[in-house]
C-alpha positions as CSV (number, residue, x, y, z in Angstrom):
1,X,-72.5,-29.4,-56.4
2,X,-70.4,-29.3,-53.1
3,X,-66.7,-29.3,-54.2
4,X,-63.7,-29.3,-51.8
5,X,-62.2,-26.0,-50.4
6,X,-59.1,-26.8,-48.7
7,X,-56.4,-29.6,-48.6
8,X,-57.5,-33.4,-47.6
9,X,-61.4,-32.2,-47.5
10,X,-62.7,-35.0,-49.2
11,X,-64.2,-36.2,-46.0
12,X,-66.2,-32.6,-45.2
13,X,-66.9,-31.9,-49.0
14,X,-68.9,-35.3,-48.5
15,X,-70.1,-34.4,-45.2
16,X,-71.6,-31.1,-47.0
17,X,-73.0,-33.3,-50.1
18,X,-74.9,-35.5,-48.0
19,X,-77.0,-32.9,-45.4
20,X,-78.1,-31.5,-48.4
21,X,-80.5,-34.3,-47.9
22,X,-82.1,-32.3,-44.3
23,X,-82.2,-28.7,-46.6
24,X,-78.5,-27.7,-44.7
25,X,-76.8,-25.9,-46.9
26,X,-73.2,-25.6,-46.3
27,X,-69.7,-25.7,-48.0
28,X,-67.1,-27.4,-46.7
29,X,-65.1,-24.6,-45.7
30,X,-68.5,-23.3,-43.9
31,X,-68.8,-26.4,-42.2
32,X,-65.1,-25.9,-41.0
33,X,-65.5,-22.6,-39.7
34,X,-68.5,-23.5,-37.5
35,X,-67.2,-26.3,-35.7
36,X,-64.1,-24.2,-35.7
37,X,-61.9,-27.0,-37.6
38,X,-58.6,-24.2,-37.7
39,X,-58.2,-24.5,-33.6
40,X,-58.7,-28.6,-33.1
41,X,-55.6,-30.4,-32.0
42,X,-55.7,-34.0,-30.8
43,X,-53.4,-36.2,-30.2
44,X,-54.0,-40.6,-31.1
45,X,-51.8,-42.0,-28.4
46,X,-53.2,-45.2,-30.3
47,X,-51.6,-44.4,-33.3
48,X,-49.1,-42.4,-32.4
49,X,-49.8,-39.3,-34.2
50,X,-50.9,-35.3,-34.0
51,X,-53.9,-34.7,-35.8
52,X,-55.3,-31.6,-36.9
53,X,-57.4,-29.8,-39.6
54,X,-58.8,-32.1,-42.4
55,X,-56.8,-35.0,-40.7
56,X,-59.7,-34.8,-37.6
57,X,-62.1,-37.3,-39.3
58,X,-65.3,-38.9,-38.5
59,X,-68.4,-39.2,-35.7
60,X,-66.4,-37.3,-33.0
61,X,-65.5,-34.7,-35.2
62,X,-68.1,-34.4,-37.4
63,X,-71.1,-33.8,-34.7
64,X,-69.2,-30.9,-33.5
65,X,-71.0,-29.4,-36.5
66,X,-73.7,-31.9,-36.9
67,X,-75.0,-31.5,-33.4
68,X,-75.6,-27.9,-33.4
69,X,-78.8,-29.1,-36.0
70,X,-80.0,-31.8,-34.3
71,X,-78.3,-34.1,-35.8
72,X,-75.6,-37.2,-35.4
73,X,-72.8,-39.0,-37.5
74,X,-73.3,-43.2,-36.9
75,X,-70.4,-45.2,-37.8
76,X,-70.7,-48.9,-38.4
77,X,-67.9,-51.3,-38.9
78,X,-68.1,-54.3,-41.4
79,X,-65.9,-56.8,-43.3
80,X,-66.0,-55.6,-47.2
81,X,-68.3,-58.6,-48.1
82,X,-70.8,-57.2,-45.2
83,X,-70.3,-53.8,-46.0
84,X,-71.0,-54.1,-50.0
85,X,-74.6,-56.3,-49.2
86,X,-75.2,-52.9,-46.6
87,X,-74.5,-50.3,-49.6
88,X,-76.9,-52.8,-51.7
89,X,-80.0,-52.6,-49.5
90,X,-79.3,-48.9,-48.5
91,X,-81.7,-46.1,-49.2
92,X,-79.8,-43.4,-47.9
93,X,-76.7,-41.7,-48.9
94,X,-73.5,-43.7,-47.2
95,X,-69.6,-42.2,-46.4
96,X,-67.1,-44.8,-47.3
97,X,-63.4,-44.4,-47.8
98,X,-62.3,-45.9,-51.1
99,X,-59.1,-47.0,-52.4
100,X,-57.7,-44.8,-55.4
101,X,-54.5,-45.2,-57.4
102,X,-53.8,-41.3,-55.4
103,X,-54.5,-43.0,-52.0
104,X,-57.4,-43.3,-49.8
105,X,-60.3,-40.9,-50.5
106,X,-63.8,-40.2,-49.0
107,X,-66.6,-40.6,-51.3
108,X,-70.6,-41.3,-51.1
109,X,-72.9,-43.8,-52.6
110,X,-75.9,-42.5,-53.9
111,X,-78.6,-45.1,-53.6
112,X,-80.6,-45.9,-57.0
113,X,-82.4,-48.6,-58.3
114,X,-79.2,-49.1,-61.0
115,X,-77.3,-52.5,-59.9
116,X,-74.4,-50.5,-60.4
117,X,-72.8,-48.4,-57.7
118,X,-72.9,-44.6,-58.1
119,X,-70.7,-42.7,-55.8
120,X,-70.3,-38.8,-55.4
121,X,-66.3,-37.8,-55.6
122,X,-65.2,-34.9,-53.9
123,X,-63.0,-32.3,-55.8
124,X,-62.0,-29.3,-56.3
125,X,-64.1,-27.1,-58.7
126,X,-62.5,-26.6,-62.0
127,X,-60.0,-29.3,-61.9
128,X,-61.6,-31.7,-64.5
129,X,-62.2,-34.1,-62.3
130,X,-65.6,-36.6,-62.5
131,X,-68.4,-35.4,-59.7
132,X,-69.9,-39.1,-60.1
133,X,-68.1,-42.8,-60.3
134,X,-69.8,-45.8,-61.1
135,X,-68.3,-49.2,-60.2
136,X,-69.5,-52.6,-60.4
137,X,-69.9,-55.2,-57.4
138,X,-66.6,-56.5,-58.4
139,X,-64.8,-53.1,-58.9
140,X,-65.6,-51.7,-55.8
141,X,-65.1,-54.4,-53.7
142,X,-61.8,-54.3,-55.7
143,X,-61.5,-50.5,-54.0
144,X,-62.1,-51.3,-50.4
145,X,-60.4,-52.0,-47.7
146,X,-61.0,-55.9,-46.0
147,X,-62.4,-53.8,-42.7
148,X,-64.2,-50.6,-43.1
149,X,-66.6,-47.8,-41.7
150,X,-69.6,-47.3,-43.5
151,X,-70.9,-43.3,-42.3
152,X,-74.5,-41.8,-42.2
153,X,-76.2,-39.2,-40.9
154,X,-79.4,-39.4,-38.1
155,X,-81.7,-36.7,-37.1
156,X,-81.1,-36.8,-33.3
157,X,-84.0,-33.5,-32.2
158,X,-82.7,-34.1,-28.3
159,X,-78.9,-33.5,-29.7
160,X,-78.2,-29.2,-29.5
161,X,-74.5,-29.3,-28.1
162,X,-71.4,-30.7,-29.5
163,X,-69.3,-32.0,-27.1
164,X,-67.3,-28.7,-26.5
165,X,-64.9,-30.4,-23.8
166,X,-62.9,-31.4,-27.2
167,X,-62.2,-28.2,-27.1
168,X,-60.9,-27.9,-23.6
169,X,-57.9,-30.8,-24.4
170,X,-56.4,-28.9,-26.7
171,X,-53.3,-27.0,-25.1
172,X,-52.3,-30.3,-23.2
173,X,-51.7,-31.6,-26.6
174,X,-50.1,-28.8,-27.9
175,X,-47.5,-28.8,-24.8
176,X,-46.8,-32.8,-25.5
177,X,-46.4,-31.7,-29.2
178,X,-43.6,-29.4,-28.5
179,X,-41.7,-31.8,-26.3
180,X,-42.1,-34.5,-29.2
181,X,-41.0,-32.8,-32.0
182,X,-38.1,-31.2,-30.1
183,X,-36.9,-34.1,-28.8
184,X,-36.8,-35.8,-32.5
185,X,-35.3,-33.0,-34.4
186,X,-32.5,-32.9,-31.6
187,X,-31.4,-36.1,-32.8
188,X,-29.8,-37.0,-36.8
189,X,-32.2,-39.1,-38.8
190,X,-31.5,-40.0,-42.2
191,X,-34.0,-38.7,-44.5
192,X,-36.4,-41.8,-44.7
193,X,-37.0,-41.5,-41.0
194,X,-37.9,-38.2,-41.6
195,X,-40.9,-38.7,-44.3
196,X,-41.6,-42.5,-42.3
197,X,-43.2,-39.8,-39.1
198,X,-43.7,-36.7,-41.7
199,X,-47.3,-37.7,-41.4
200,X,-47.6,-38.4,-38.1
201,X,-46.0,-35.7,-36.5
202,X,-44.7,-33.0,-38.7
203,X,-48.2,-32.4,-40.8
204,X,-50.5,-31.9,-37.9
205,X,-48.7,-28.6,-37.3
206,X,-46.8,-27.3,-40.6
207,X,-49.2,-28.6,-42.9
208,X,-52.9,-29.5,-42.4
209,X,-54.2,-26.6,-40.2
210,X,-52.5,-23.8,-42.3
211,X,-55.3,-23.5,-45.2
212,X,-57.9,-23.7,-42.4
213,X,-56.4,-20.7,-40.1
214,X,-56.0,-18.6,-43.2
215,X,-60.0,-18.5,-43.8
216,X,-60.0,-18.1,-40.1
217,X,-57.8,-14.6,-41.2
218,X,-55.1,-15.8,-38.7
219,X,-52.5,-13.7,-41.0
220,X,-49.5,-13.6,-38.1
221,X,-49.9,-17.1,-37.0
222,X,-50.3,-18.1,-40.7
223,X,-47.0,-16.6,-41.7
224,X,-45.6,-18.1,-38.5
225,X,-46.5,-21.5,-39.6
226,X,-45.7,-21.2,-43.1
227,X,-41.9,-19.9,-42.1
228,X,-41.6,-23.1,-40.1
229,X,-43.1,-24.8,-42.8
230,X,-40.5,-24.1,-45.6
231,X,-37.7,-24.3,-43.2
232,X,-38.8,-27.7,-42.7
233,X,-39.0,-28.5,-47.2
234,X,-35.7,-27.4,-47.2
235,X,-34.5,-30.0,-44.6
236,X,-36.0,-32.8,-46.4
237,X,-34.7,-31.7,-49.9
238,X,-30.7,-32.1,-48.3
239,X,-29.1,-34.3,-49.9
240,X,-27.3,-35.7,-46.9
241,X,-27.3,-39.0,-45.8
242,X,-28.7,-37.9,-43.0
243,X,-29.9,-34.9,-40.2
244,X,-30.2,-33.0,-37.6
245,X,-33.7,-31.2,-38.0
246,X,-33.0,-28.3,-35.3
247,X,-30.5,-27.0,-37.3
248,X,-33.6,-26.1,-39.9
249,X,-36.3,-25.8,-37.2
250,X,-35.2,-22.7,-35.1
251,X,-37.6,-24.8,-31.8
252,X,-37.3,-20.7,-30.1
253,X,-39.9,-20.0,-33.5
254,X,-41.5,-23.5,-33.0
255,X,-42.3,-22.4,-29.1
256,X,-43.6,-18.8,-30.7
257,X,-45.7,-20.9,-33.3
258,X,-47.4,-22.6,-30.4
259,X,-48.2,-19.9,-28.2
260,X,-49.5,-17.8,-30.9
261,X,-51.5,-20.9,-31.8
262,X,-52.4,-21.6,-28.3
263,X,-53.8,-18.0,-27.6
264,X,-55.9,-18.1,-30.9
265,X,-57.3,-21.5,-29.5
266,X,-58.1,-20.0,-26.7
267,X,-59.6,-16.9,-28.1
268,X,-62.1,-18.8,-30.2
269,X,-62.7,-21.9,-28.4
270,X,-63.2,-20.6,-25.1
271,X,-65.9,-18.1,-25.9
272,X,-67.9,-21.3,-27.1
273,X,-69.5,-20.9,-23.2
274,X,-69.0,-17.3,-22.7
275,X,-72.2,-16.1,-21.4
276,X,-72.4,-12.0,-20.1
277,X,-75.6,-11.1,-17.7
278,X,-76.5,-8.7,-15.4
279,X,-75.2,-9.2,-11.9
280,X,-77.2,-10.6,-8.8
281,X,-76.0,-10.6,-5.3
282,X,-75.7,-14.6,-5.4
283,X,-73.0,-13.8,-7.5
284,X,-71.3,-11.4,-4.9
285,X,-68.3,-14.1,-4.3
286,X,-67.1,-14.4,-7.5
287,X,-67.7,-10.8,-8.4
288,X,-65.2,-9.8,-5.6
289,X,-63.1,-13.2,-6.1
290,X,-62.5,-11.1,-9.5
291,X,-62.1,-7.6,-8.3
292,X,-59.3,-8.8,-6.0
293,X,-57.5,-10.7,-7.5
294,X,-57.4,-8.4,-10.6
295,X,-56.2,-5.7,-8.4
296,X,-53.1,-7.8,-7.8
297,X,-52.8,-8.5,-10.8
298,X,-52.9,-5.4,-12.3
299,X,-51.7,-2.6,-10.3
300,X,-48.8,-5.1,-7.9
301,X,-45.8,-2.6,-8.9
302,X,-47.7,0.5,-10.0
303,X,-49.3,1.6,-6.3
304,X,-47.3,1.2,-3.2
305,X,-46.6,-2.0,-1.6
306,X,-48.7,-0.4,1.5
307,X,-51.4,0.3,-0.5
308,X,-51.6,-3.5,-1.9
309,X,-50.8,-4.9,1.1
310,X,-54.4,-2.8,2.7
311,X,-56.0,-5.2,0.2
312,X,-59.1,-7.7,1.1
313,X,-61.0,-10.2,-0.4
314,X,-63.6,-10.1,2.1
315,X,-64.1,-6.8,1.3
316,X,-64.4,-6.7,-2.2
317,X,-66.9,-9.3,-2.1
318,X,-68.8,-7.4,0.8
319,X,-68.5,-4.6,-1.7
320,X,-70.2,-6.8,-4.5
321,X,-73.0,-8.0,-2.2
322,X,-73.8,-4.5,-1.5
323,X,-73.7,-3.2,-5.0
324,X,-74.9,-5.5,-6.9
325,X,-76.5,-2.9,-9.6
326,X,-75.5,-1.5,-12.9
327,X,-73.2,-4.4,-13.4
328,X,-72.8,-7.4,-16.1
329,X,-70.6,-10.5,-15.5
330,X,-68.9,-12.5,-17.4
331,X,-68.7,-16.5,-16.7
332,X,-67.0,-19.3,-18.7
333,X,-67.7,-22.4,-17.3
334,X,-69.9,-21.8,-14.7
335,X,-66.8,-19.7,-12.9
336,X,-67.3,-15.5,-12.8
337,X,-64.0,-14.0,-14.6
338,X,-65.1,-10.7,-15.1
339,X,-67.7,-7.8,-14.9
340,X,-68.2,-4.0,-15.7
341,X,-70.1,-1.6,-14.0
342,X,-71.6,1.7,-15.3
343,X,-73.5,4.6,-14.0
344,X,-74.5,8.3,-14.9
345,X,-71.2,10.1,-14.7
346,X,-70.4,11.7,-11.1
347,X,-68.3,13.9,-13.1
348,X,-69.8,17.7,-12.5
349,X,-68.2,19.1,-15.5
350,X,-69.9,16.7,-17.4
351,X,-73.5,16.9,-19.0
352,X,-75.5,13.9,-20.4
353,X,-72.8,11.8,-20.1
354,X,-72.9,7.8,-18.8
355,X,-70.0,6.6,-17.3
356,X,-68.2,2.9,-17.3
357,X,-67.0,2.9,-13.9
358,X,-65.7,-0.3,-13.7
359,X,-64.2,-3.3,-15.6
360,X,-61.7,-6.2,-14.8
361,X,-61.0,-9.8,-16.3
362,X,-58.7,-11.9,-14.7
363,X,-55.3,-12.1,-16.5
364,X,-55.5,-15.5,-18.0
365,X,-58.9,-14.6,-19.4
366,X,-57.7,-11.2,-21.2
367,X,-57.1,-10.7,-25.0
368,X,-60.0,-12.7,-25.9
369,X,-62.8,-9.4,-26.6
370,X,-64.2,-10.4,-23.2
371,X,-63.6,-6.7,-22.3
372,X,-65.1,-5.5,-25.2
373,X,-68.2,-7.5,-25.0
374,X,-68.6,-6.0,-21.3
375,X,-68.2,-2.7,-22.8
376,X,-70.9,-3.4,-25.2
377,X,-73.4,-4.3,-23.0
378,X,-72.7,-1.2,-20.6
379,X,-73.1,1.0,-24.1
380,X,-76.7,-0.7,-24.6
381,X,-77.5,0.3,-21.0
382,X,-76.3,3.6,-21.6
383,X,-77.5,4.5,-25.5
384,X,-79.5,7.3,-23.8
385,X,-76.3,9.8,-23.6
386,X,-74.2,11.3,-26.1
387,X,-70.9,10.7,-24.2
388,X,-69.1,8.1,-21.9
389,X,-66.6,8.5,-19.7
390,X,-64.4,6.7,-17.6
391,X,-61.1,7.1,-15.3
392,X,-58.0,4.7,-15.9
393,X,-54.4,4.9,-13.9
394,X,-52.2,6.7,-16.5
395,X,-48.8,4.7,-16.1
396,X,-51.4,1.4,-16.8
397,X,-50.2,1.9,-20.6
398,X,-51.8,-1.8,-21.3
399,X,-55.3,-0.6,-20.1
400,X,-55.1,3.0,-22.0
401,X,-54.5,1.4,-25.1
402,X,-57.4,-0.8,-24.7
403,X,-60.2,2.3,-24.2
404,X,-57.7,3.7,-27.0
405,X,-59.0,1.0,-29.3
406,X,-62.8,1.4,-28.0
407,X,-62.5,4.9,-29.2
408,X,-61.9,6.7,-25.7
409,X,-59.5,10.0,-26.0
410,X,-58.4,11.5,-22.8
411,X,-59.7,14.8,-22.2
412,X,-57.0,16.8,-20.2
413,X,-58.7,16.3,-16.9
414,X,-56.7,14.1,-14.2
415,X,-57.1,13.7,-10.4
416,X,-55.0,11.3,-8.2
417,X,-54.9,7.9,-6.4
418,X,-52.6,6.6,-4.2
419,X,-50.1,9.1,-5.3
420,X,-50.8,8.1,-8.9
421,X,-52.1,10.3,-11.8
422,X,-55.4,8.7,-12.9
423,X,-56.5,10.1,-15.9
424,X,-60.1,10.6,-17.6
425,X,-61.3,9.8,-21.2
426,X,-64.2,10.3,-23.2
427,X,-65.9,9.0,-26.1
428,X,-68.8,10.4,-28.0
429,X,-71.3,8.0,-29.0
């Protein structure tokens, strides 16, 4: 029996019922992580509203899971007379939305040779709630809406991809969100108002993605939410006539909510078309494109202006079309944003040692275990030794603690650059 995980699954507790059908077998909350539910935001400028979580339902939503099996969610519309002669003649298991004295919830009919009309009901295990319903013609056409979407699933074997540019929207809607909700809670509403948009654009933020980012282990952005969250439940149990949400929503921790959301969206979403290979010399331009411009970004403040300004893009990407050895790229979306490079150590001192001699991710691309995935790959290529090593500009304190993390200790030896104390580390493998 699949029973719901998280608030408002009915919809993906059904979706996880009915591929039992194709031998997938998934939870609802496994389904969730694999599409990566936690880190989808989309706005309805049809409707009006933020959407999020468990709120994101149907085709478009579900074949970002479905499609990575081959397979498809089809949607047909139909006036309830139409739709009920559908679920009649069906022989495979239908997602309908049916009308229950608690609201609107997702269920499926499980076709049988009864002339009554068996439906699986979502629910949360242990709650004494039925797994199966039966209605009559008359009852359920009693339960459903006069227009409706009847849902099944189709094996689809040219389907492999979801459509990961969903994924790509995301911030934009996060940006508008902010501007929104600022711009409401600036202004007194009496409390009606309030619970009138509560739905529409309070919930996609402090309510439906929370359960989801807590599987997800999000713990900081979790609390983060959940502070705004009962700041928010205390607003609405005032017992004014009416109110000015920013004095309860501090919109400084609203901005901090969002770009801690924002950077975990990125972090997950974007890997989705990481790919990390061995560098060619075709690849020489974005190689150096990289090397540059991290260079500027990085060390702009910590070498002399003199020594910046020497700087050249047209040599660094001479440089990668010369060297185009012992060095892994990364690319996201077709567009080169970082690479490592490794060799034996040059060190002298040093004895079966390999050394990373080389890595850099452009900024906007960093603090998403890029660099740590181009480390790994140079440790594959250099399993062989016992020890790495690897030089890093001491007053870079950002860099230092990243080798820190990857288990690099300095060693006492130093030598300098540009009239800058470059330090070396050392990690035994």
């Amino acid at each position: 029996m699949k029973y719901m995980s998280f608030n408002r699954s009915c919809s993906y507790a059904c979706l996880a019922y009915m591929i039992e059908d194709y031998d997938l077998d998934y939870t609802d909350k496994e389904i969730s992580l694999q599409m990566k539910l936690a880190y989808l935001f989309y706005y309805d400028s049809k409707n009006k509203e933020y959407l999020s979580g468990a709120m994101l339902q149907g085709k478009r939503w579900f074949d970002l899971f479905l499609n990575r099996h081959s397979f498809e969610f089809v949607e047909d519309k139909y006036n309830k007379i139409d739709a009920l002669s559908v679920i009649k003649k069906s022989n495979r298991k239908l997602m309908v939305g049916i009308n229950l004295k608690t609201g609107k919830h997702a269920m499926v009919y499980c076709p049988s040779e009864n002339t009554l009309f068996r439906f699986f009901n979502p629910h949360y295990e242990n709650d004494g709630a039925a797994d199966f319903f039966v209605y009559s013609e008359q009852e359920l056409l009693d339960l459903l809406d006069d227009e409706i979407t009847v849902g099944y699933i189709n094996h689809n074997p040219k389907i492999t991809v979801p459509e990961l540019e969903l994924y790509g929207r995301l911030n934009g809607y996060l940006d508008k969100y902010v501007v929104d909700i600022i711009e409401f809670c600036s202004i007194e509403h009496t409390l009606d108002d309030i619970l009138e948009v509560k739905e529409s654009l309070f919930a996609g933020l402090l309510l439906s993605p929370i359960p989801l980012l807590e599987f997800e282990e999000e713990i900081e952005l979790v609390d983060c939410l959940k502070k705004l969250q009962a700041c928010f439940i205390r607003a609405l149990r005032q017992t004014k006539t009416s109110i000015r949400l920013l004095d309860y929503l501090n919109p400084l921790e609203l901005n901090e909510c969002v770009r801690k959301y924002k950077k975990s969206i990125n972090k997950k979403t974007m890997l989705e078309s990481l790919i990390i290979r061995e560098a060619t010399a075709k690849d020489a331009e974005g190689k150096g494109y990289v090397h540059y411009q991290s260079w500027i970004e990085t060390y702009t403040g910590l070498f002399p202006d003199e020594v910046m300004a020497r700087l050249s893009l047209e040599k660094n990407i001479q440089l990668a079309k010369d060297y185009p050895e012992n060095t892994f790229v990364a690319i996201v979306d077709n567009k080169i944003i970082g690479f490592s490079c490794y060799l034996e150590s040059r060190d002298e001192d040093l004895d079966d040692t390999g050394e990373i001699v080389a890595i850099y991710i452009l900024k906007e691309y960093q603090g998403l275990d890029i660099g740590k995935k181009l480390m790994e790959v140079c440790y594959k290529e250099l399993s062989k030794y016992t020890t790495l090593s690897l030089w890093v500009l001491g007053c870079n304190k950002k860099s230092v603690g990243f080798y820190e993390r990857q288990g690099f200790k300095a060693d006492g030896k130093t030598k300098m650059l540009h009239g800058k104390e470059v330090i070396r580390m050392i990690k035994r493998m």
